[in-house]
KOLPA-714915 format. One line per field, with one value per residue: residue number from 1; x, y, z of N, C-alpha, C, O, CB in turn. Coordinates in steps of 0.1 Angstrom, whole numbers, plus 5000, padded with zeros to 4 digits. Glycine has a CB too. Example, Ala and Ser with C-alpha at 12.3 -4.5 7.8 and 13.67 -1.06 7.14 Angstrom:
<rs>
num	1 | 2
neast	5132 | 5128
nnorth	4943 | 4978
nup	5078 | 5071
caeast	5123 | 5137
canorth	4955 | 4989
caup	5078 | 5071
ceast	5132 | 5129
cnorth	4967 | 5000
cup	5078 | 5079
oeast	5142 | 5134
onorth	4967 | 5011
oup	5085 | 5080
cbeast	5113 | 5141
cbnorth	4955 | 4994
cbup	5090 | 5057
</rs>
This chain:
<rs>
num	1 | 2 | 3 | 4 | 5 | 6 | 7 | 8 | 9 | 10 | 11 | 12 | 13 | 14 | 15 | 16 | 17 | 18 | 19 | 20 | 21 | 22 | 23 | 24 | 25 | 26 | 27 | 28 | 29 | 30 | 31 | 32 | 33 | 34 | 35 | 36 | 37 | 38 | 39 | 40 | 41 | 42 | 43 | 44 | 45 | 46 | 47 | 48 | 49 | 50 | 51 | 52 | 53 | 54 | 55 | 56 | 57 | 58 | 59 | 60 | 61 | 62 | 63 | 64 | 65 | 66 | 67 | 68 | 69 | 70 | 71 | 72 | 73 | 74 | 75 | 76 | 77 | 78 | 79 | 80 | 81 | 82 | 83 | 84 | 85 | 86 | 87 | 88 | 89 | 90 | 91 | 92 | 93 | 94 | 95 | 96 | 97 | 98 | 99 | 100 | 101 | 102 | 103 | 104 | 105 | 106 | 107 | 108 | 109 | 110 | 111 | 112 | 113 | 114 | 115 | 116 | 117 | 118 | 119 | 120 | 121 | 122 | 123 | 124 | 125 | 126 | 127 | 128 | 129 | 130 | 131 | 132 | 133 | 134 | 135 | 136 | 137 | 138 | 139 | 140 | 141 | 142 | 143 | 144 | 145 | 146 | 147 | 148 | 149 | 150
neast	7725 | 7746 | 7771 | 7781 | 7811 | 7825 | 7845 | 7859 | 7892 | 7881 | 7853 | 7865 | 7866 | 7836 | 7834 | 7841 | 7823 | 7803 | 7804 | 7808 | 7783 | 7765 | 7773 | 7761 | 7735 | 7734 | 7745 | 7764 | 7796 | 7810 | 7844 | 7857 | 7876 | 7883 | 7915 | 7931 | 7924 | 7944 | 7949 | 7931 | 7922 | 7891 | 7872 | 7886 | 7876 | 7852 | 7839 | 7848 | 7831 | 7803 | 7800 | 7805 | 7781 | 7764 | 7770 | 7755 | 7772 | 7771 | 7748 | 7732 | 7745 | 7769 | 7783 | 7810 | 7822 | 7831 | 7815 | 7796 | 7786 | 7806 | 7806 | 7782 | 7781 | 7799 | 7789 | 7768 | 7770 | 7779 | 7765 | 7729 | 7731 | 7711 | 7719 | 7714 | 7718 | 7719 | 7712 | 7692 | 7670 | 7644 | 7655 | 7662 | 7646 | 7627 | 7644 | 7650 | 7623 | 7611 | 7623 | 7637 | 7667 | 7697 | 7721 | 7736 | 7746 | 7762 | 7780 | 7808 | 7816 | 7791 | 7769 | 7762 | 7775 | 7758 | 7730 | 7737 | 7734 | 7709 | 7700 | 7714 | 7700 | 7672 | 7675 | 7683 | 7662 | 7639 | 7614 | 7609 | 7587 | 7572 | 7545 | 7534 | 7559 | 7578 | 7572 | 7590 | 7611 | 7614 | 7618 | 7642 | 7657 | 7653 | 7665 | 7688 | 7703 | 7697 | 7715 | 7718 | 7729 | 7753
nnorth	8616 | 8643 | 8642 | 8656 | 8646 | 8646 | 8643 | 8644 | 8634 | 8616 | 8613 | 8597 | 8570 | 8562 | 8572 | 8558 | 8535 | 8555 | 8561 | 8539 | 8530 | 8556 | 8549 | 8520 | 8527 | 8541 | 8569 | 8598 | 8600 | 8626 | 8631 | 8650 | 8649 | 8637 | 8621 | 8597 | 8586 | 8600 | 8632 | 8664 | 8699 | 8704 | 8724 | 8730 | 8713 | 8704 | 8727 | 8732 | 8712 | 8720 | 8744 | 8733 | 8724 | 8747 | 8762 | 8748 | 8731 | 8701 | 8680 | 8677 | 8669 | 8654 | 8654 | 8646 | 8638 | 8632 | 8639 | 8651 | 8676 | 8695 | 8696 | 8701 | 8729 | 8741 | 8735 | 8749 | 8777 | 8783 | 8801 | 8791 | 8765 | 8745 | 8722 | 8694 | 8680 | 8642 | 8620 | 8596 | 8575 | 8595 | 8621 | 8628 | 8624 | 8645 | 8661 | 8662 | 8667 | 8688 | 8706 | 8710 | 8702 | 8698 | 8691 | 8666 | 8658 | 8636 | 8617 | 8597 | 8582 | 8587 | 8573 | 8535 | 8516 | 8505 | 8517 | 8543 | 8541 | 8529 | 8560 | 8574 | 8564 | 8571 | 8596 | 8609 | 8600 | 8609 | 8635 | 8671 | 8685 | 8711 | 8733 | 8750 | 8750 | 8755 | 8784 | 8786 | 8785 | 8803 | 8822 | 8814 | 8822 | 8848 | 8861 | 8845 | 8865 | 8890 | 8890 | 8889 | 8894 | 8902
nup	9660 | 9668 | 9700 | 9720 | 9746 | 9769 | 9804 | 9834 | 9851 | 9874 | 9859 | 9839 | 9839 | 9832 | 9805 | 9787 | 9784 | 9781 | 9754 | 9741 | 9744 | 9729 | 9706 | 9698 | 9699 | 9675 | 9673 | 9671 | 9686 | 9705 | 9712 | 9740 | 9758 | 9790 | 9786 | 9804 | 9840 | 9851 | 9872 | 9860 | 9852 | 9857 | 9843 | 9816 | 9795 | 9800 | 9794 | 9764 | 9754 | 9764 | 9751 | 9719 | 9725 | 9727 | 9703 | 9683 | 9669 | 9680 | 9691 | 9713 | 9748 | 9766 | 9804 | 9823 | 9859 | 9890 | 9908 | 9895 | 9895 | 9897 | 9871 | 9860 | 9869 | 9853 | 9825 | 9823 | 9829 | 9805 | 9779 | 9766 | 9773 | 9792 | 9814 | 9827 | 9865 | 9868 | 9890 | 9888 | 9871 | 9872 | 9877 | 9850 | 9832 | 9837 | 9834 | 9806 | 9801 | 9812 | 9812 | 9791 | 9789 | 9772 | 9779 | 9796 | 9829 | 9851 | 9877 | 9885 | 9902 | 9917 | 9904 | 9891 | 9861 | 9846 | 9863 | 9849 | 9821 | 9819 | 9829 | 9809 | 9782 | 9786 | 9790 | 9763 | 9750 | 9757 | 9749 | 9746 | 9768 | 9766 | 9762 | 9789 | 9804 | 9781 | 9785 | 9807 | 9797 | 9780 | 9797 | 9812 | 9792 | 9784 | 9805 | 9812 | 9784 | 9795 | 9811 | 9837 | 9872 | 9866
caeast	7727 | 7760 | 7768 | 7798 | 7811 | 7836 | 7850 | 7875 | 7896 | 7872 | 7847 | 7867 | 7861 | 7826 | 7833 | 7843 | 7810 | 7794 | 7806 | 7803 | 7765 | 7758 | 7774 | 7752 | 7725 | 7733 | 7746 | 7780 | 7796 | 7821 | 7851 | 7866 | 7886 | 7904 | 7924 | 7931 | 7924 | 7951 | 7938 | 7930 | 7913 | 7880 | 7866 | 7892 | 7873 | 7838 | 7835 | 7844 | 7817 | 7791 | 7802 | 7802 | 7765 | 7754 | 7766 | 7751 | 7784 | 7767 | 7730 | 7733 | 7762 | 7770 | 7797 | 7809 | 7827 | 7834 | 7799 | 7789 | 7782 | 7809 | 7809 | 7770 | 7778 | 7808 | 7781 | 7754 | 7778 | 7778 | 7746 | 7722 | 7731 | 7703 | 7726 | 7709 | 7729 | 7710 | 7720 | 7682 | 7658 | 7633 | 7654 | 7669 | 7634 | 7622 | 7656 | 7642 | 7606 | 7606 | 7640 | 7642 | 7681 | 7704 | 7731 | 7734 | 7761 | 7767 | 7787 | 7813 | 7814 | 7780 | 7760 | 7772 | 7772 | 7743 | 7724 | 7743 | 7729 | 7695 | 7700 | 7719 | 7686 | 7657 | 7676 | 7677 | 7643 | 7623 | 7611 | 7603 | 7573 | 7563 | 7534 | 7541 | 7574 | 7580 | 7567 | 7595 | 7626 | 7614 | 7620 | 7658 | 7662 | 7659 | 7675 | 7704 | 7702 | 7702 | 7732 | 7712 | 7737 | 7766
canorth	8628 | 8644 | 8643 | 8661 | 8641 | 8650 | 8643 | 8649 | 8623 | 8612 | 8611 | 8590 | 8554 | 8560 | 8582 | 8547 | 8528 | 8560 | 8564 | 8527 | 8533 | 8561 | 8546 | 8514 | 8536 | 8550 | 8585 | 8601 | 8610 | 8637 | 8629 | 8663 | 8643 | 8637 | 8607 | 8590 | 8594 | 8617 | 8646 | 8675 | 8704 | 8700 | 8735 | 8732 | 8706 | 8706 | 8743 | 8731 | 8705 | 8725 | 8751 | 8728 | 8723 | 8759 | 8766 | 8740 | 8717 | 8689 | 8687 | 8674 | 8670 | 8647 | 8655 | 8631 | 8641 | 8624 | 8637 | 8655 | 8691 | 8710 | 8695 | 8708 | 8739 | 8749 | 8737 | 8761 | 8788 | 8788 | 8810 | 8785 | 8753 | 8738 | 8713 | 8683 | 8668 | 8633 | 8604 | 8583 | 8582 | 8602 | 8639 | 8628 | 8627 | 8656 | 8673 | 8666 | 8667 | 8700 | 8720 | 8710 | 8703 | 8698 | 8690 | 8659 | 8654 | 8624 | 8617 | 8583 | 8580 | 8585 | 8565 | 8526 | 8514 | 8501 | 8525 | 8551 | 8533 | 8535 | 8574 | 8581 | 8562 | 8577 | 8613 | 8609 | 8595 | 8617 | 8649 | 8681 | 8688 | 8719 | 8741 | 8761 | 8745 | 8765 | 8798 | 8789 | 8783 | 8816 | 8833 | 8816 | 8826 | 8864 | 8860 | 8847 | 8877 | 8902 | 8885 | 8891 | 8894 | 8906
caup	9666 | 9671 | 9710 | 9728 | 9753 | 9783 | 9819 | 9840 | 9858 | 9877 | 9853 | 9828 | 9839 | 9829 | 9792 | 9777 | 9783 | 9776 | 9739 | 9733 | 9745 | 9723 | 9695 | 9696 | 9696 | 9665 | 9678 | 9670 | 9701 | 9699 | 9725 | 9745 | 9766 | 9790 | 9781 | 9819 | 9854 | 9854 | 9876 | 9850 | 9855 | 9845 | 9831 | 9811 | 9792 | 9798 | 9788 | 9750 | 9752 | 9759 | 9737 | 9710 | 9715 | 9726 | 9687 | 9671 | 9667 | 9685 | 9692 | 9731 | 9753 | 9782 | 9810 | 9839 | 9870 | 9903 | 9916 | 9880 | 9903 | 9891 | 9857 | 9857 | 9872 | 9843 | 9815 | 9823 | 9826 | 9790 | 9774 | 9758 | 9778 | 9802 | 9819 | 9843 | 9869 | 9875 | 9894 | 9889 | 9856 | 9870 | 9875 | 9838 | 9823 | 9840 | 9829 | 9795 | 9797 | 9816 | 9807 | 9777 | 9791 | 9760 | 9787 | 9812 | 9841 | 9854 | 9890 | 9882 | 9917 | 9919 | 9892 | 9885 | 9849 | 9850 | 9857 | 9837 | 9806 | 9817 | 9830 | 9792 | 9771 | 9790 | 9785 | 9747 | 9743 | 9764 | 9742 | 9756 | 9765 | 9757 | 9770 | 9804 | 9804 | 9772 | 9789 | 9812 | 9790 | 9775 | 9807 | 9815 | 9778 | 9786 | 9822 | 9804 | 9778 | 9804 | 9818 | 9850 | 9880 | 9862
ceast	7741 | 7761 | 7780 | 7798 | 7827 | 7836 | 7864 | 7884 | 7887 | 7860 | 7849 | 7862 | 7850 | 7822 | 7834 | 7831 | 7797 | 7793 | 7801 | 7788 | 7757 | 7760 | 7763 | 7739 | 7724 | 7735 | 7754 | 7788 | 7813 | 7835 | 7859 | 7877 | 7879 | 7903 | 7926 | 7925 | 7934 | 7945 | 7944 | 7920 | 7899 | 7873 | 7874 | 7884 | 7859 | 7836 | 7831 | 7830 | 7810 | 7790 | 7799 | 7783 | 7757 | 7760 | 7765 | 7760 | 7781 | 7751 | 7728 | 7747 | 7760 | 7786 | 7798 | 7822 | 7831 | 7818 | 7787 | 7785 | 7789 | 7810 | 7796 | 7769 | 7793 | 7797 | 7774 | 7758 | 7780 | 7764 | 7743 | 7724 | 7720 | 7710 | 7712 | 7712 | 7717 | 7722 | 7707 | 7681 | 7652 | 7640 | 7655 | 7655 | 7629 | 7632 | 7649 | 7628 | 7602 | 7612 | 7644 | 7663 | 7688 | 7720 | 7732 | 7749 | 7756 | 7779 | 7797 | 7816 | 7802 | 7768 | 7772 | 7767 | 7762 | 7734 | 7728 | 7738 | 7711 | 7694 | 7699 | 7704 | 7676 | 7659 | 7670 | 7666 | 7634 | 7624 | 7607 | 7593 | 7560 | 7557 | 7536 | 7555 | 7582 | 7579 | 7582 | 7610 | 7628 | 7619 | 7638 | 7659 | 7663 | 7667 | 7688 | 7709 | 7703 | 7714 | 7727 | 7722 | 7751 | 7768
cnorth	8629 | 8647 | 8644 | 8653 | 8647 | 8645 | 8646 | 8634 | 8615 | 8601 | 8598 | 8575 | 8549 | 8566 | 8568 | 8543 | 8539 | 8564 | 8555 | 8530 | 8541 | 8558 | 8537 | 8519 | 8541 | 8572 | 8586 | 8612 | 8614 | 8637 | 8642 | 8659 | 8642 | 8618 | 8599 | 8595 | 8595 | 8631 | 8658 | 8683 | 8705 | 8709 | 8736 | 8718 | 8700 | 8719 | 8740 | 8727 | 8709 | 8739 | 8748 | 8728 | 8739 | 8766 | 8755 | 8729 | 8703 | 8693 | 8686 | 8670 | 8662 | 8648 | 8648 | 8637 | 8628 | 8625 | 8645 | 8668 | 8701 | 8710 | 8702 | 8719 | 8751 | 8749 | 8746 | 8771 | 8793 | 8793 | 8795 | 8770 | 8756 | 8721 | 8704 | 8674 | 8660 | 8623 | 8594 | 8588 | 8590 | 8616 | 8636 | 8629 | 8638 | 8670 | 8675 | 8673 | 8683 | 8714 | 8716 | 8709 | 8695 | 8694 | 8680 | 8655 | 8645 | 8624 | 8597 | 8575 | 8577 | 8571 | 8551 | 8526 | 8515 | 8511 | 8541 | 8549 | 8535 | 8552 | 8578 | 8576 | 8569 | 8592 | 8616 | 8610 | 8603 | 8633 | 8664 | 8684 | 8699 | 8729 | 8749 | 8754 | 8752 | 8781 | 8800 | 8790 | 8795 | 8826 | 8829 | 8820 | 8843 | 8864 | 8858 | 8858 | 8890 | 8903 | 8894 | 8885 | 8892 | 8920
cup	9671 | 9686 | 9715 | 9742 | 9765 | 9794 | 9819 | 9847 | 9862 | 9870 | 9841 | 9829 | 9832 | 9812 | 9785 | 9772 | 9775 | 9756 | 9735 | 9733 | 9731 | 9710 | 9687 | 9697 | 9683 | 9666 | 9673 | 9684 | 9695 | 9714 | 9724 | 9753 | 9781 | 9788 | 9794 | 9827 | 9858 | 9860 | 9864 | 9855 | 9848 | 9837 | 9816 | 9793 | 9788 | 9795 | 9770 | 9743 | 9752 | 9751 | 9720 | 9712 | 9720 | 9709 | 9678 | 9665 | 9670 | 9690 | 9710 | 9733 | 9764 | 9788 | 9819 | 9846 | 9878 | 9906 | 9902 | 9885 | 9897 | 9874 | 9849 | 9854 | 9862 | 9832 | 9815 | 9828 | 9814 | 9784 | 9762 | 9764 | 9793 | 9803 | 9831 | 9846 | 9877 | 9874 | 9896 | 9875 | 9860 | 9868 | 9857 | 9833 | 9821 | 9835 | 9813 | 9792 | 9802 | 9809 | 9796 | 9778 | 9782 | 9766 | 9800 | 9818 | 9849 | 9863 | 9885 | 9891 | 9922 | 9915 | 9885 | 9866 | 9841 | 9849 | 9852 | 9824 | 9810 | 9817 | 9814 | 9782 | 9775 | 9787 | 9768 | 9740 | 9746 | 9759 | 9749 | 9758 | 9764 | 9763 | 9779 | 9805 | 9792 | 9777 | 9798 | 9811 | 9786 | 9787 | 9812 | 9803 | 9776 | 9798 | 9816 | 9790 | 9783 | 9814 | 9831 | 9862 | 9876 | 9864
oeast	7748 | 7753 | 7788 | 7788 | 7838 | 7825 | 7873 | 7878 | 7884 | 7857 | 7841 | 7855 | 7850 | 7811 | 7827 | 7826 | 7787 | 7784 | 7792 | 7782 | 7748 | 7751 | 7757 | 7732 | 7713 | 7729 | 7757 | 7786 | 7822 | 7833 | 7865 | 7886 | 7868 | 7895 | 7918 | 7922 | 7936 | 7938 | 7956 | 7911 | 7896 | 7867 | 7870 | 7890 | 7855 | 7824 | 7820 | 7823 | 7804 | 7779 | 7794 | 7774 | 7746 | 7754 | 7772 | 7756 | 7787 | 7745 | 7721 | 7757 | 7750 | 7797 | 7789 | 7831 | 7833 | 7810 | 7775 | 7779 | 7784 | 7813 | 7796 | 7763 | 7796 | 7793 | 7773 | 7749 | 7782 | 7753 | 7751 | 7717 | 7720 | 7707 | 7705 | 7713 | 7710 | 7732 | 7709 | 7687 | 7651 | 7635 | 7648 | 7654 | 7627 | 7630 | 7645 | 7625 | 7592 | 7609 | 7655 | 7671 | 7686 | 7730 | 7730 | 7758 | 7745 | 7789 | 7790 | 7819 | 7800 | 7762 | 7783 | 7759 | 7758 | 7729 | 7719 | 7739 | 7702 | 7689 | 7689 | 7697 | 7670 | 7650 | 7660 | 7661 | 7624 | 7632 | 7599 | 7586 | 7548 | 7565 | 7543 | 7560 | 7594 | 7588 | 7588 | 7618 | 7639 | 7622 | 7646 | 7668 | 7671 | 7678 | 7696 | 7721 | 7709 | 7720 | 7732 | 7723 | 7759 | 7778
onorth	8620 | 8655 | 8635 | 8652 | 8650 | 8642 | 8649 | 8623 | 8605 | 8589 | 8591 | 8570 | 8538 | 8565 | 8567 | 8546 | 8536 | 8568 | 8556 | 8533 | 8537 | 8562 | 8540 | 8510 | 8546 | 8582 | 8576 | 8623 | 8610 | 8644 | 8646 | 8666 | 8647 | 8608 | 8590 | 8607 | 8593 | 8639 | 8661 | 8678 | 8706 | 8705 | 8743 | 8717 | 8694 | 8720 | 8742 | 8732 | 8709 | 8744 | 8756 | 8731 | 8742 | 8775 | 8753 | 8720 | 8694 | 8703 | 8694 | 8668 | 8664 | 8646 | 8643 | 8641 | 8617 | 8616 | 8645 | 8673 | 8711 | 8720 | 8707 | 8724 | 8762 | 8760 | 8752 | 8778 | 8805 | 8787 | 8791 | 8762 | 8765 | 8711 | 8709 | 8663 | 8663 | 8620 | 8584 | 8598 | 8598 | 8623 | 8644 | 8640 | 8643 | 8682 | 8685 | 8681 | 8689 | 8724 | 8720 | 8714 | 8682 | 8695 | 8684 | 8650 | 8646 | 8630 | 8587 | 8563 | 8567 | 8563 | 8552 | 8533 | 8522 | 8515 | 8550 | 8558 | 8541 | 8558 | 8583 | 8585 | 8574 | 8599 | 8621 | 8616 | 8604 | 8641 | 8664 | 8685 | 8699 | 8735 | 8759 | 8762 | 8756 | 8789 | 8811 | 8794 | 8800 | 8837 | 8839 | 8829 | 8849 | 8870 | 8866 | 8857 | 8900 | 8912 | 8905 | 8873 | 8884 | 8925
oup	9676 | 9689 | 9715 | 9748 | 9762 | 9797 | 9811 | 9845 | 9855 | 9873 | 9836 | 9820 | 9826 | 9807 | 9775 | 9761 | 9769 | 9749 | 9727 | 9722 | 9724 | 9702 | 9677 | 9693 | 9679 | 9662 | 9666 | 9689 | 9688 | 9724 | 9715 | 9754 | 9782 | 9788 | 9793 | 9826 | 9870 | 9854 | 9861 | 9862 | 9836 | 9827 | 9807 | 9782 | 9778 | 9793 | 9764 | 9734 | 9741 | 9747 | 9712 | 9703 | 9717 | 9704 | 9669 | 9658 | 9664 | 9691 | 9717 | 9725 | 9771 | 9782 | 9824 | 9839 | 9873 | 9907 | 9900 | 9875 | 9892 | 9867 | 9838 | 9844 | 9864 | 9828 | 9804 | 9833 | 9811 | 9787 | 9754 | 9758 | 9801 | 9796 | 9840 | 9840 | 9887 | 9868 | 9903 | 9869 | 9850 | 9860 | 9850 | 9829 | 9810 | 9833 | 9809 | 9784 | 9798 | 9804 | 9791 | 9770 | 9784 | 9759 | 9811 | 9812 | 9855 | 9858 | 9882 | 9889 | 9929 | 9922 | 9879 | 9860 | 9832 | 9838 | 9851 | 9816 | 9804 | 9808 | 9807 | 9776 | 9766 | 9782 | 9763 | 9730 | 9741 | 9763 | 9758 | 9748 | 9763 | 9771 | 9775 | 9813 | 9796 | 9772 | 9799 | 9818 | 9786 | 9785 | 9815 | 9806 | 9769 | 9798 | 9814 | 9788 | 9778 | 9820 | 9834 | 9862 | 9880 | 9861
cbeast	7717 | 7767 | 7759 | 7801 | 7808 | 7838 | 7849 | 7873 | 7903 | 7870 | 7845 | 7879 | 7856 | 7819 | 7848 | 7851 | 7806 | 7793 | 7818 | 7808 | 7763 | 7759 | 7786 | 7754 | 7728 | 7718 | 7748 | 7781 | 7794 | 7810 | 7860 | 7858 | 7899 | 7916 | 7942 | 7942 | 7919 | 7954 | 7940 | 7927 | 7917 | 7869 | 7867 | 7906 | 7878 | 7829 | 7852 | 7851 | 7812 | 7783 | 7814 | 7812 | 7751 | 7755 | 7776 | 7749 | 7796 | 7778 | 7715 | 7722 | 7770 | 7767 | 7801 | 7814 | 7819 | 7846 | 7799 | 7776 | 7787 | 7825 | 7813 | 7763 | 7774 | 7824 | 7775 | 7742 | 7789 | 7781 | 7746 | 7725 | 7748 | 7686 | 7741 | 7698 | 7746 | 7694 | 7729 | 7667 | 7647 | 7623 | 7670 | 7680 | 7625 | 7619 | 7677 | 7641 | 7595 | 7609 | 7656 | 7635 | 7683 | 7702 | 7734 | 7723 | 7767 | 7769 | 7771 | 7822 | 7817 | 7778 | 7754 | 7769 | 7774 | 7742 | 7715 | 7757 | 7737 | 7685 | 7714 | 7739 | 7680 | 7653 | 7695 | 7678 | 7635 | 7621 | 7601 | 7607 | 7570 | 7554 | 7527 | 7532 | 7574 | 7570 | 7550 | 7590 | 7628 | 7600 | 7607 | 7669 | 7652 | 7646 | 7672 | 7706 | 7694 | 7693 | 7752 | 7699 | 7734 | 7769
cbnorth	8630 | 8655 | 8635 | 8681 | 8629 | 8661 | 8628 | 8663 | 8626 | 8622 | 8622 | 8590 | 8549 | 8566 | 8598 | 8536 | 8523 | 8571 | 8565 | 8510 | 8547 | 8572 | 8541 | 8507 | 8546 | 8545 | 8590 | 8610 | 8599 | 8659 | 8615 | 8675 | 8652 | 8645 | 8611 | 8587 | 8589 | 8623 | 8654 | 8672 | 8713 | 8693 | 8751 | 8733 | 8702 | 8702 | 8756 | 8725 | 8697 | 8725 | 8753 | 8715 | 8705 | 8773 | 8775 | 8749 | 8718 | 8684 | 8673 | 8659 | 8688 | 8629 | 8666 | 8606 | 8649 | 8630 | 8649 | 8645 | 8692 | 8714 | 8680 | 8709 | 8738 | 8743 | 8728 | 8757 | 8787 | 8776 | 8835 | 8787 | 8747 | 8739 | 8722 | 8679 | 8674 | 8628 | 8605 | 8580 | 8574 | 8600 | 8653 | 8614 | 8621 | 8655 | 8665 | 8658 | 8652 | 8700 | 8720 | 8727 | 8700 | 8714 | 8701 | 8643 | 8668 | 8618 | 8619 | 8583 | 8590 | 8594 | 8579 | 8508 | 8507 | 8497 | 8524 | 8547 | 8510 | 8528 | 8581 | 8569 | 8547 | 8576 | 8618 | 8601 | 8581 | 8618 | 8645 | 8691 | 8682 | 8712 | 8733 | 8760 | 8728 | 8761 | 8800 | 8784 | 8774 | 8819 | 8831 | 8805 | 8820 | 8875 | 8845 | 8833 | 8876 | 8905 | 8892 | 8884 | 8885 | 8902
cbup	9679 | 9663 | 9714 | 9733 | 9745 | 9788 | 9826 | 9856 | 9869 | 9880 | 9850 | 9825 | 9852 | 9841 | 9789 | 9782 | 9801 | 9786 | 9733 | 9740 | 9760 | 9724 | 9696 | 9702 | 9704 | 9660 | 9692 | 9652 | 9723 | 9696 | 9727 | 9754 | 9766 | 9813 | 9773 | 9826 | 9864 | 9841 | 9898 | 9834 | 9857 | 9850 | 9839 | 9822 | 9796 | 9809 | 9788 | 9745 | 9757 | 9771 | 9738 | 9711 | 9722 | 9743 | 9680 | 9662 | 9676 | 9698 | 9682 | 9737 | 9757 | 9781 | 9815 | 9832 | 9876 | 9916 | 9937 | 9873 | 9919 | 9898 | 9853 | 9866 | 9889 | 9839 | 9813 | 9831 | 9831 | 9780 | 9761 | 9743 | 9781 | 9796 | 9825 | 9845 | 9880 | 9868 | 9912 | 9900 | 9848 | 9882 | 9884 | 9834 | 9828 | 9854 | 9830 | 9791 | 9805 | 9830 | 9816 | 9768 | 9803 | 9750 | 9790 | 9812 | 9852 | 9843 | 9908 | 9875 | 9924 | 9915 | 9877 | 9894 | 9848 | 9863 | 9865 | 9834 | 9805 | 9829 | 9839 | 9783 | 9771 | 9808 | 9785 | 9742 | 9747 | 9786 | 9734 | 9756 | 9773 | 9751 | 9775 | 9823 | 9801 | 9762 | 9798 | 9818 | 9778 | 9768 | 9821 | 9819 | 9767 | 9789 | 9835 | 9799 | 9774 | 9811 | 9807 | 9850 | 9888 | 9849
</rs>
């Protein structure tokens, strides 16, 4: 699976381990940057990423921050990203298993290595699940179509 990858300053410490991660996995992760903890702005960077996967360029996307909030809350400003910012396994599951979320943020501040690596595997693996959870994607899926509160 092709998988966009970004942070910002902040975030970077943790973009290394997470490439190597998805690599050994067998993933292809797609690096947006940034290059140091150099402060950069970070929309400027997570926008592409999840651009890349709301057209199909990448199939999932992971962003990393300092606390992963605002890097969440630029992803899912793009139409077709369901972004979920976890700092355990369980929201990360439920980010999948409910929201079908095709977008996870990650705090580098927040979340050690450690469990960074479990968060990133449990995302991947856990499938959506479907059923009224479906009824409910269908409903941000017009909400964001009516570009409701614009």
């Amino acid at each position: 699976m092709r998988v966009a990858v970004a942070s910002d300053h902040a975030g970077y410490p943790l973009k290394g381990p997470i490439i190597e991660w998805l690599t050994e996995l067998g993933h292809e992760p797609v690096d947006f940057g940034a290059e140091s903890t150099e402060p950069v702005d970070y929309p400027d960077l997570i926008a592409p990423a999840a651009r890349a996967v709301a057209l199909g360029e990448c199939e999932r996307g992971i962003v990393l921050g300092g606390s992963g909030t605002g890097e969440a809350i630029v992803a899912n400003k793009i139409d077709g990203i369901r972004c979920v910012e976890a700092a355990d396994p369980v929201t990360a599951r439920l980010g999948r298993q409910h929201n079908d979320a095709n977008v996870l943020s990650m705090g580098g501040r927040i979340v050690a290595f450690g469990l960074a690596d479990e968060i990133l595997t449990l995302w991947l693996n856990t499938p959506f699940g479907g059923g009224r959870h479906q009824r409910r994607l269908d409903q941000i899926r017009d909400a964001e179509n009516a570009h409701i509160g614009r």
